[in-house]
C-alpha positions in Angstrom: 52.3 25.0 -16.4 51.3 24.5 -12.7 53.8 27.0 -11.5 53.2 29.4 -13.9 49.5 29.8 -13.3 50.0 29.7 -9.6 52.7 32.7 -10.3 50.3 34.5 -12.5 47.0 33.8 -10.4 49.4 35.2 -7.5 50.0 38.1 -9.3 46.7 38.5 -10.6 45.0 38.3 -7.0 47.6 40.6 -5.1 46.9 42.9 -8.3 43.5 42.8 -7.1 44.2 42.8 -3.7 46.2 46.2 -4.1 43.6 47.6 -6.1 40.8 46.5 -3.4 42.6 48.4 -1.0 42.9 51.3 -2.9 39.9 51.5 -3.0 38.5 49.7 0.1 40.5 48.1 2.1 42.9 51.4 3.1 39.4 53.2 4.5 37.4 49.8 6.0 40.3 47.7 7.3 42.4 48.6 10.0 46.1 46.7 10.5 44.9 43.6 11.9 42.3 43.5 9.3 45.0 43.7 6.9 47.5 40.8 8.5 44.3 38.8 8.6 43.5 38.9 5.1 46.9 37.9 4.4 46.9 35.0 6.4 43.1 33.9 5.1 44.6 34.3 1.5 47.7 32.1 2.1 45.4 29.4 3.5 42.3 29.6 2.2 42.2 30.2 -1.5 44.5 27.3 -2.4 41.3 24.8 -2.9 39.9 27.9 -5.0 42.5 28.6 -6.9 43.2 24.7 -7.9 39.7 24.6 -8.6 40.3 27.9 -11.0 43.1 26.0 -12.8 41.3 23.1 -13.6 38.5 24.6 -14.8 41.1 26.7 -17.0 42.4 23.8 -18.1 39.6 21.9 -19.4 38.6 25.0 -21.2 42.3 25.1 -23.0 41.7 21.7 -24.3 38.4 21.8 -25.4 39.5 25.1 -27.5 37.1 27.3 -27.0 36.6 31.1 -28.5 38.9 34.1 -27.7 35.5 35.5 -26.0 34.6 32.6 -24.6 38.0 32.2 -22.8 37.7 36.0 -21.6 34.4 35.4 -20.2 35.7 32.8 -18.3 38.4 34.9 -17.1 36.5 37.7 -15.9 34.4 35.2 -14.1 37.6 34.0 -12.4 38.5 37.4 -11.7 35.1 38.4 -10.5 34.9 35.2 -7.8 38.9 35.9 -6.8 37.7 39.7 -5.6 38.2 40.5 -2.1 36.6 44.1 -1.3 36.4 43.4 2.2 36.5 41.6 4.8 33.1 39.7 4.7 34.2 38.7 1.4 36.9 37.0 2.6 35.5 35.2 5.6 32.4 34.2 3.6 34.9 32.3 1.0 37.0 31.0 3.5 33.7 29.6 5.7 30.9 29.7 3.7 29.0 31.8 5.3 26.7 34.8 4.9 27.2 36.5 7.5 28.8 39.8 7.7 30.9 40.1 11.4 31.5 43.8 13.1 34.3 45.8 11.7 36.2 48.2 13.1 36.6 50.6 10.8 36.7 54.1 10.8 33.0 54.3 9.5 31.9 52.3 12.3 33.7 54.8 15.2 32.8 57.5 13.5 29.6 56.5 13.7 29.9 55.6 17.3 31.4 59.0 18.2 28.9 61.2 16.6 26.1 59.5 17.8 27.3 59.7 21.6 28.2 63.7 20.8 24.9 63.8 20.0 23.1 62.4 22.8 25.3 64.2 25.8 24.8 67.8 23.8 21.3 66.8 23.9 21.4 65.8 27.4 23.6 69.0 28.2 20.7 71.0 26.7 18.1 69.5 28.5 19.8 70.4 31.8 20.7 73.9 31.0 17.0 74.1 29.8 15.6 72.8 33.1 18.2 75.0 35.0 17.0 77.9 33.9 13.2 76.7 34.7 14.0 75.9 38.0 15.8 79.5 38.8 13.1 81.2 37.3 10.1 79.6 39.1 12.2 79.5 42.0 12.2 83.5 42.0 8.5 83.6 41.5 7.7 81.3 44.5 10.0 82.9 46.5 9.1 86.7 45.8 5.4 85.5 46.4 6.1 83.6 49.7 8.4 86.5 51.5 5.8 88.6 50.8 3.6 86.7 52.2 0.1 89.0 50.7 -1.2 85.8 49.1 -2.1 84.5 52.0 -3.7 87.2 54.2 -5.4 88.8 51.3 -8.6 88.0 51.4 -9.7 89.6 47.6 -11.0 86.9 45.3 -9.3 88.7 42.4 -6.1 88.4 43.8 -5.9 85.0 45.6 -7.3 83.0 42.4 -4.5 84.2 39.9 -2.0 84.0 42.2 -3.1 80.7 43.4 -3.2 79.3 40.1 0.8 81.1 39.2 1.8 79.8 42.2 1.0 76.1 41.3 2.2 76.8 38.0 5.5 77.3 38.9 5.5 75.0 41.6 4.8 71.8 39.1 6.9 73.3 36.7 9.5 72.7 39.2 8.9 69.5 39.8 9.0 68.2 36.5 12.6 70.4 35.4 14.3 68.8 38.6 13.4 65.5 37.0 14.7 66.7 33.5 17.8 67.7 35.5 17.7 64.1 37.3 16.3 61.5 34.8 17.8 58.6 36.6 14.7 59.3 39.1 12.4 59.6 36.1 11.1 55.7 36.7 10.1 56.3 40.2 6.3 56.9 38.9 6.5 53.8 37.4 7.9 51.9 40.2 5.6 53.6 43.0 2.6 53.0 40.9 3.2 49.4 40.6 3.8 49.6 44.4 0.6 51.0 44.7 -1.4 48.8 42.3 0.1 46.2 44.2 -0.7 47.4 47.5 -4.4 48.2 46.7 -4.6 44.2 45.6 -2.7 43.6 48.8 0.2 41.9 47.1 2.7 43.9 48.5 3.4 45.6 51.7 4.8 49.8 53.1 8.0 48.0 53.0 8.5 46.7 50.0 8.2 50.6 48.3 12.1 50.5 48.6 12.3 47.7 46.3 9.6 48.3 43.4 11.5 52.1 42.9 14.9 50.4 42.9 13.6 47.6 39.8 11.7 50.4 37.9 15.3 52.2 37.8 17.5 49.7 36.9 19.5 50.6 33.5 19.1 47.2 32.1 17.6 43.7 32.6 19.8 42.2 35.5 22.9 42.5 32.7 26.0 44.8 33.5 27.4 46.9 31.3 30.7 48.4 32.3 30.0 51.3 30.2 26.9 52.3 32.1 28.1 54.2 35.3 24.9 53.1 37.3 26.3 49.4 36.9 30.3 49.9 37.3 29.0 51.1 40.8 27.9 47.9 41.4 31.0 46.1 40.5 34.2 45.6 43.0 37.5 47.2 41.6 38.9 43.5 41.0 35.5 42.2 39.7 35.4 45.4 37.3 39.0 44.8 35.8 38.5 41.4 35.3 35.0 41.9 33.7 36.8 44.9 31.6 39.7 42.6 30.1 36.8 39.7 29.1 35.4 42.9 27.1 38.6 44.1 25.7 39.3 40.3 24.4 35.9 39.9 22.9 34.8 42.9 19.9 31.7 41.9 19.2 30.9 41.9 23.3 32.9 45.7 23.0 30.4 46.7 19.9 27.6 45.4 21.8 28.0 47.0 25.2 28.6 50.3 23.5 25.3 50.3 21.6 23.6 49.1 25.0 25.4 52.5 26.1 24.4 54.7 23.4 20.4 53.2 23.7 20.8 53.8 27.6 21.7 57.8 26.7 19.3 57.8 24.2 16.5 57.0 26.8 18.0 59.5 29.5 17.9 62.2 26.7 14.2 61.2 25.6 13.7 61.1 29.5 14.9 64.6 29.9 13.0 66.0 26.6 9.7 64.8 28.0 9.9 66.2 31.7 11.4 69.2 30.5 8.3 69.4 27.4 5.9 68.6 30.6 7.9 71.9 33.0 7.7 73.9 29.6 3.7 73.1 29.0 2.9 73.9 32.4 4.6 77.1 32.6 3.2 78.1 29.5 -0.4 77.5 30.0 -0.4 78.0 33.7 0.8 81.1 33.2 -1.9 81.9 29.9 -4.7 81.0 32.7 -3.4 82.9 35.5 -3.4 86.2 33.1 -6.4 85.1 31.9 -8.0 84.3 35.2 -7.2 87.6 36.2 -8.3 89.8 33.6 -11.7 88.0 33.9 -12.3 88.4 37.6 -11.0 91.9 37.3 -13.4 92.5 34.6 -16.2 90.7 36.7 -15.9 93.3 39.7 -15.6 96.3 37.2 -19.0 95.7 35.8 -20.2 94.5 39.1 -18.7 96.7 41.7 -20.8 95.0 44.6 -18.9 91.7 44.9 -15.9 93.2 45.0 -15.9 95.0 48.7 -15.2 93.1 51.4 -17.8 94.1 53.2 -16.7 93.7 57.2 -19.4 92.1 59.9 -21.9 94.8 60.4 -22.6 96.1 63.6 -25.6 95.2 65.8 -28.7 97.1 67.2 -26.3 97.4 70.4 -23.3 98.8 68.4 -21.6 95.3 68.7 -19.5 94.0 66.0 -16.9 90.9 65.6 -13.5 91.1 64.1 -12.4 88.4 61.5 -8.7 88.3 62.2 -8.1 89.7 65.8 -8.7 87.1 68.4 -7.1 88.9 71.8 -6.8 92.6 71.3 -4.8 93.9 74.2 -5.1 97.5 73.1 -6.6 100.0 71.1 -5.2 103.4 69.2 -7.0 105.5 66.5 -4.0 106.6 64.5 -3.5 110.3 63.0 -4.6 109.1 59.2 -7.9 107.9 60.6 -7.1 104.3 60.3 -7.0 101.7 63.7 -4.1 100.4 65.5 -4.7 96.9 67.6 -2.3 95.1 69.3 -2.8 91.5 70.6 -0.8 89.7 73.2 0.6 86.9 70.5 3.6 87.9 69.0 2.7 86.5 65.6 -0.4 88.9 65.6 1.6 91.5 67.4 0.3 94.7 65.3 -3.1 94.7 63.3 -4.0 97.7 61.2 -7.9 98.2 60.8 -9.9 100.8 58.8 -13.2 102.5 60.2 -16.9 102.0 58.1 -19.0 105.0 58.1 -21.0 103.0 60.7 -17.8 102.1 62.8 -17.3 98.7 62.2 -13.5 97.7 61.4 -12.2 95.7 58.9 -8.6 94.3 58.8 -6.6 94.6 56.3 -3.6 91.7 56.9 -0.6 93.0 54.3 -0.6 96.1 56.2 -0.9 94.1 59.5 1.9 91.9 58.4 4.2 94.9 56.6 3.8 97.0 60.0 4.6 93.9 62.4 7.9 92.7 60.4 8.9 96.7 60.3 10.2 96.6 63.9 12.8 93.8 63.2 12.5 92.6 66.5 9.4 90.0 68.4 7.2 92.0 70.0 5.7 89.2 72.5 2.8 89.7 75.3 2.1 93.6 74.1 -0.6 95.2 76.6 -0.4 99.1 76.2 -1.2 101.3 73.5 -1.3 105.4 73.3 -0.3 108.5 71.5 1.4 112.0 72.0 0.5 115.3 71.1 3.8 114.4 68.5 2.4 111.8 66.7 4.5 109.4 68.5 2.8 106.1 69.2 4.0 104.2 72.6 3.6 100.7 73.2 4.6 98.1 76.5 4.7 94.7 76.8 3.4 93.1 80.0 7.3 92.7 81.6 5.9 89.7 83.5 7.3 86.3 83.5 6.3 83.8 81.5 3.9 80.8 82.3 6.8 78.9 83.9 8.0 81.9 86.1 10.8 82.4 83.4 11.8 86.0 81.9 11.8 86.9 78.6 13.2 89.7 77.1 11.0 89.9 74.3 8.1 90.5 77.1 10.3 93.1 78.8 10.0 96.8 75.8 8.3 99.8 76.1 8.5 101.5 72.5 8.1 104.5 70.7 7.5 104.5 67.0 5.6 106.8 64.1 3.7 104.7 61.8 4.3 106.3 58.2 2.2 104.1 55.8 2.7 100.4 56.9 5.9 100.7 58.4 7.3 101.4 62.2 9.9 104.2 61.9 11.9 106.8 64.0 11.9 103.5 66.4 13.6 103.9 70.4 12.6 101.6 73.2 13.7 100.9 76.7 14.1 97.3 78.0 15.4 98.1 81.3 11.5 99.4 82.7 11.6 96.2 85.2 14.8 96.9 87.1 14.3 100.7 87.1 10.4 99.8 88.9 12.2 97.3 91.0 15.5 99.7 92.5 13.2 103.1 92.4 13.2 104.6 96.1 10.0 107.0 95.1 8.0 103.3 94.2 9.7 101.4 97.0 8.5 104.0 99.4 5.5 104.6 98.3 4.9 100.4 98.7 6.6 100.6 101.8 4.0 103.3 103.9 1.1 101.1 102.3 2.5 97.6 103.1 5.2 97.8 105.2 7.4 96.2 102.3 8.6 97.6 99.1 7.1 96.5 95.8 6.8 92.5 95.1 8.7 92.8 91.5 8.1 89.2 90.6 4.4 90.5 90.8 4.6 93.3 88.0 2.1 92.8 85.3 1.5 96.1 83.1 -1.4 96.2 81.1 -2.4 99.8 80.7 -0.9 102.4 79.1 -2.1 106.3 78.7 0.1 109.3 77.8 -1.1 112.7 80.0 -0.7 115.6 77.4 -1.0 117.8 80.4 2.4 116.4 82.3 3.7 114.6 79.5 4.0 111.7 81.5 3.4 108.4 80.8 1.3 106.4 83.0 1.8 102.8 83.7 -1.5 100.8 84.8 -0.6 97.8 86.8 -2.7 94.6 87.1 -0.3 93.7 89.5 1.4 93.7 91.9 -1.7 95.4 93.8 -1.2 97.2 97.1 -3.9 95.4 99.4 -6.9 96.0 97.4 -5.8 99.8 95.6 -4.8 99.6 92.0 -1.6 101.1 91.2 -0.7 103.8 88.8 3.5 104.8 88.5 4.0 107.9 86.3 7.2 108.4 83.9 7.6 111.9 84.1 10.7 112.2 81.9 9.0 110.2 78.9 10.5 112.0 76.1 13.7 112.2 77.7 14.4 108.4 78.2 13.6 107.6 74.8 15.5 110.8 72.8 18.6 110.8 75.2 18.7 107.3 76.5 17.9 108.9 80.1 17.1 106.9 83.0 13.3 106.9 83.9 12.3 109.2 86.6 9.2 107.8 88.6 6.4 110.6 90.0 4.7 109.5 92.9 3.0 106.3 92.7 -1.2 106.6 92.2 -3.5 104.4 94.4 -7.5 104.2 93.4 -9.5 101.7 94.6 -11.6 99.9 91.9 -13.1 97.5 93.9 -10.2 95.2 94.4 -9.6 94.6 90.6 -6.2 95.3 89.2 -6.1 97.9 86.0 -6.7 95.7 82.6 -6.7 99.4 80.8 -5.7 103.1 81.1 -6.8 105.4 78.6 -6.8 109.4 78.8 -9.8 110.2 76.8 -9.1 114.2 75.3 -13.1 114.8 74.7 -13.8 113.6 78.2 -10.8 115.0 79.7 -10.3 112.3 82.2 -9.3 109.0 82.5 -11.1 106.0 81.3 -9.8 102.9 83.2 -11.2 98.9 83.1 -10.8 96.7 84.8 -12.2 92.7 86.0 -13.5 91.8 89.3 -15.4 88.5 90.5 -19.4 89.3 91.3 -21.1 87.3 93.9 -21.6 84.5 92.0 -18.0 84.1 91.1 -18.8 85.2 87.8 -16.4 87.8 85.6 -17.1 90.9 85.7 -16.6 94.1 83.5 -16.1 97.1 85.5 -16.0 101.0 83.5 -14.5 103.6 85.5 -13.5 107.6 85.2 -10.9 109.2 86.6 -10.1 112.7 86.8 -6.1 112.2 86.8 -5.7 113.9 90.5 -4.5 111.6 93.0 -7.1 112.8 95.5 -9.9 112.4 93.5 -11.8 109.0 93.8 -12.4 107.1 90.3 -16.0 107.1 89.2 -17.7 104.1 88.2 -20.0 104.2 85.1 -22.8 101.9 84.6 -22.6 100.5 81.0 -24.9 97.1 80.4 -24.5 97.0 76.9 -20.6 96.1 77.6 -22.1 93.0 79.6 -21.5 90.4 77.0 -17.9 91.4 77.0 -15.5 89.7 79.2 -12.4 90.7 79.7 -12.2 94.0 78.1 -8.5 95.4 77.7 -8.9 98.0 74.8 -10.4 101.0 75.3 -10.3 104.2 73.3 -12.2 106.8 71.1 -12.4 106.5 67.4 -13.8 109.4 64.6 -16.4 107.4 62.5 -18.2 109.3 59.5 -17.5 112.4 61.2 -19.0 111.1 64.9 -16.6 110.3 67.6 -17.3 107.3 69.5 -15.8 104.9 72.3 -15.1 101.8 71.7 -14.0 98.6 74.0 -12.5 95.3 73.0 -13.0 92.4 74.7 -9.6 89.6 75.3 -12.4 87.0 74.8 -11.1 85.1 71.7 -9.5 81.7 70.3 -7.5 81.4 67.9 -7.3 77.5 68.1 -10.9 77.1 68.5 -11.5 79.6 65.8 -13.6 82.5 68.7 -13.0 85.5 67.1 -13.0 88.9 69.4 -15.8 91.4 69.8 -16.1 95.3 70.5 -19.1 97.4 71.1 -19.4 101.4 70.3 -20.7 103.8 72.9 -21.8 106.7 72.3 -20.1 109.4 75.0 -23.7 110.8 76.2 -23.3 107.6 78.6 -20.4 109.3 80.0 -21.7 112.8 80.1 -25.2 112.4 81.8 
């Protein structure tokens, strides 16, 4: 009887068995799971199924019902089921609790949920790529331009201002979508800085609060986390690797540690990259906004939009607002002013002329004209126009403060100015060895002096173009001979620069100004002469501005002009005549400024009755 029911409660549970994995067991357990079961059943169930037997025993001597006995063997059947493998391990130790599995349920849900969280990652980085190349355009078309910052229009510098921090911070935050592992670093450096406000932690210890705020986990390595392999020795990492390997509820547990550490790197990314999105969006909804309004503003109320320059004093002097040592003057043929300054970062400066005559600059015209040339134009002293419509400039060709040559001081150029840009541009950097080897200047120096000219001496600050030779002349401060002022004519001017000739010299010009080298040369067409300043020492020791007039012949003496409204300039180096609401005028600039100290330059207007009476 014993055998029997063993046999048949065999059959009966590997019946079961086969249909539980029909249905169960052939999609939850894997092959271990299987050989497992096996071995559980051979073991375990033996105390079960005596049990079973008894009980079906007893019941076959107390003679129970057909239905009773079936009930009682459904029950059996019922507590002999094995779905799975909790089923098995709770009969066999008597416990509730259901361990890991590993089947395909379980990787499958592993797999999809990592998919998920790189693709969102991937996104996120794609999304903050294409905020970073986009704002990175924007700031970069608005900073080689460089007319945000010189223009000095309300209207224009608020919008911009406000698009240019827009895409600025929405920079910032899609490189930290992009880089999420530095995402904690606001939490750590504010900690560092609660901390050092309460003055519990030190500028040293910075390093240390941003490394804890980004540690992936709690002072626990997970080899699945790349952040904390890095921190592991190759033998130390095997060895830690193999523990895992051994251990499948460790495995389970350090890839769910994984998959919560890419969740938080993705939720990272989403909220900087929200954050770069947000700020994009509305900055860019208040910049348009900002603009329309101000624009709007100075339609109705046309007053506050003019930039109204300094006005011009009961004595006709004014101050410019961006010009600190002008260096030379030229009206050009579109009625707008030319000023060069002896800095080559304010090189060129283009102006325009009030009816009254004041000037006002206009800095992205200054700026376009200056980066035109494609070359530094450093220590520029002369300034004057042909009959052509040429423009001619000079640097001073001196040495520098430390007795050094520079070839950026060493040009004499011709350009046209057509709009805000230098064209049809020649120049000559050889002027200083030319001066220096010419036997017409040597000899001319020589019946003065007794010596040829002193070279290391040159110093060219004025510069005038004779429509009646077509030469240029070259005013020197220097070197002087004894205490005459020297002019050398180019006579060959177009020449040099259309051929590439060398310069041929005229005769060298001596005037005595009153022992004062020539600060500038100007050839004034209403006057028909020469207007020439130039800086001497008064009895006192004091600067002083002297005016003079010239006729152009070498025989003629220069006149000296009185002119007390020019005596609160020092220094003046730009002189010429400028059309202002139909009335020509002359007007001198003083090299008086400071940029560092913030000095601005002055000029006054004449009117030319004061060099007519």
């Amino acid at each position: 009887m014993s055998d029997v029911s063993n046999k048949n409660l065999y059959k009966y549970v590997n019946e079961d068995l086969d249909s539980a994995s029909n249905d169960n067991v052939n999609e939850n357990l894997d092959e271990n799971l299987n050989k497992r079961l096996h071995d559980q059943v051979d073991k375990g169930l033996h105390s079960t199924v005596s049990e079973d037997l008894k009980s079906e025993n007893l019941n076959d001597t107390e003679s129970l019902t057909p239905d009773l006995s079936e009930k009682k063997k459904k029950k059996k059947k019922a507590k002999l089921e094995l779905p799975a493998e909790s089923s098995v391990e709770n009969a066999v130790d008597g416990e509730v609790k259901a361990p890991l599995g590993t089947s395909k349920a379980v990787e499958t849900m592993f797999r999809n949920a990592l998919r998920t969280e790189l693709d969102l990652i991937a996104l996120a980085a794609t999304k903050a790529n294409i905020m970073i190349s986009m704002n990175g355009i924007i700031i970069s078309a608005l900073m080689i331009s460089g007319a945000f910052i010189f223009v000095s229009s309300v209207a224009f510098l608020i919008p911009a201002g406000m698009f240019m921090f827009t895409a600025a911070a929405s920079i910032f935050f899609a490189i930290l979508a992009a880089s999420p592992e530095k995402a904690h670093y606001f939490t750590g450096f504010s900690k560092w800085l609660k901390a050092l406000i309460k003055r519990e932690a030190h500028f040293r210890d910075l390093h240390g609060f941003l490394a804890r705020a980004n540690r992936s986990s709690d002072g626990e390595v997970n080899l699945l986390i790349n952040k904390d392999r890095m921190q592991l020795t190759r033998e130390e990492y095997w060895e830690r690797m193999q523990a895992m390997m051994r251990d499948r509820d460790e495995t389970y547990h350090a890839m769910s540690d994984q998959l919560y550490w890419l969740g938080q790197i993705a939720a990272r990314n989403g909220k900087m990259l929200n954050i770069s999105y947000s700020i994009f969006r509305w900055g860019m909804l208040f910049s348009v906004l900002a603009s329309i309004f101000l624009k709007a503003l100075l339609f109705f109320y046309p007053a506050a939009a003019s930039d109204v320059p300094p006005q011009l004093d009961a004595s006709g002097m004014g101050t410019l607002v961006g010009v600190y040592e002008p260096s030379a003057v030229q009206q050009l043929p579109d009625g707008r002013v030319l000023v060069v300054e002896d800095e080559e970062q304010r090189a060129m400066n283009i102006m325009t002329v009030a009816p009254d005559g004041s000037l006002s600059e206009n800095a992205v015209a200054s700026l376009q004209l200056t980066r035109s040339f494609g070359r530094k134009l450093n220590d520029l002293e002369g300034l004057t126009a042909d009959d052509k419509g040429f423009i001619y400039a000079v640097t001073s060709h001196s040495s520098d403060t430390s007795g050094k040559r520079d070839p950026n001081r060493e040009q004499l150029i011709r350009f046209r100015v057509n709009g805000n840009i230098a064209g049809d541009i020649s120049d000559m950097s050889t002027l200083r060895e030319e001066i220096a080897k010419s036997p017409v200047i040597n000899a001319a120096f020589q019946a003065r002096l007794n010596t040829g000219i002193n070279i290391d001496e040159l110093d060219i600050e004025g510069l005038a173009y004779d429509n009646s030779t077509h030469s240029l002349m070259l005013g020197l401060r220097g070197p002087m001979a004894g205490k005459s002022s020297v002019i050398i004519p180019i006579i060959n001017s177009d020449d040099i620069f259309t051929n590439k000739a060398a310069p041929v010299f005229g005769q060298p010009i001596f005037l005595d100004l009153n022992g004062g080298g020539i600060r500038s040369l100007y050839f004034d067409p209403v006057l028909g002469m020469f207007v020439i300043a130039n800086e001497i020492n008064d009895p006192a020791g004091n600067k002083e501005a002297q005016i003079w007039t010239w006729t152009g012949d070498p025989k003629d003496k220069p006149a000296k002009v009185e002119t007390p409204e020019l005596a609160a300039l020092k220094n003046i180096e730009a002189v010429d005549s400028i059309t202002a609401n139909g009335t020509i005028k002359m007007i001198f600039m003083a090299d008086e400024g400071d940029a560092k100290k913030g000095i601005h330059a002055r000029y006054v207007l004449l009117d030319y009755k004061k060099f007519t009476q």
